[in-house]
C-alpha positions, 0 to 999 in steps of 0.5 A: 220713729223706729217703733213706727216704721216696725223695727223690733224692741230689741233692736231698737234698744240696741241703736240706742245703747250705740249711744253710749259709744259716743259719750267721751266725745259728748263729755269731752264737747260739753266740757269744752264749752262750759268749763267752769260748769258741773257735768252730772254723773250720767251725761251721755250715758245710753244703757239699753236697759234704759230704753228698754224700761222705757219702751216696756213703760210707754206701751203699759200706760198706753198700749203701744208706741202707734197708741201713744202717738194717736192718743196722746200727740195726735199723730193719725195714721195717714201721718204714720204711713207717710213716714213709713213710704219715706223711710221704708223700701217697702213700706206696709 
C-alpha cells in the first residue's frame, strides 16, 4: 500500500522495522492465550533488512510493486488511483 500510493523504499523499510517495537507486547499477548504453546524464535520480529529483501525481490521477479499488483493480483489502475484520492492530499 505504501508503494502504491509513493512512499519511498527506505521509508517504508523503516515503518516496518517500527514493528519491531511492539514485539514484547506481541510475545507477551501471544503467550497469554496459548501457554502451553511453543513460540517460534522469531514471532514479532521486523527487521528492515527483511523488508528490504523483500521489496528488492518483488520488484527483480516483477518489475515493481504497481507491476505485481497489475499482473499478478489483477489491481488495474483505476483501483490504484482510487486508493491514491483516499489516502493522499494530493493524490498524482
Amino acid at each position: 500500500m505504501l508503494s502504491l500510493v509513493g512512499v519511498a523504499e527506505d521509508d517504508i523499510v523503516a515503518d516496518y522495522a517500527l514493528t519491531g517495537l511492539a514485539t514484547e507486547r506481541f510475545i507477551a499477548d501471544w503467550k497469554a492465550r496459548h501457554p502451553e504453546a511453543t513460540l517460534w524464535p522469531g514471532f514479532g520480529m521486523a527487521p528492515a533488512e527483511a523488508m528490504r529483501h523483500f521489496l528488492t525481490d518483488l520488484a527483480a521477479r516483477h518489475g515493481s510493486v504497481e507491476r505485481y499488483c497489475a499482473d499478478v493480483l489483477d489491481v488495474d489502475q483505476a483501483t490504484i488511483g482510487r486508493l491514491r484520492a483516499a489516502l493522499l492530499d494530493d493524490p498524482r
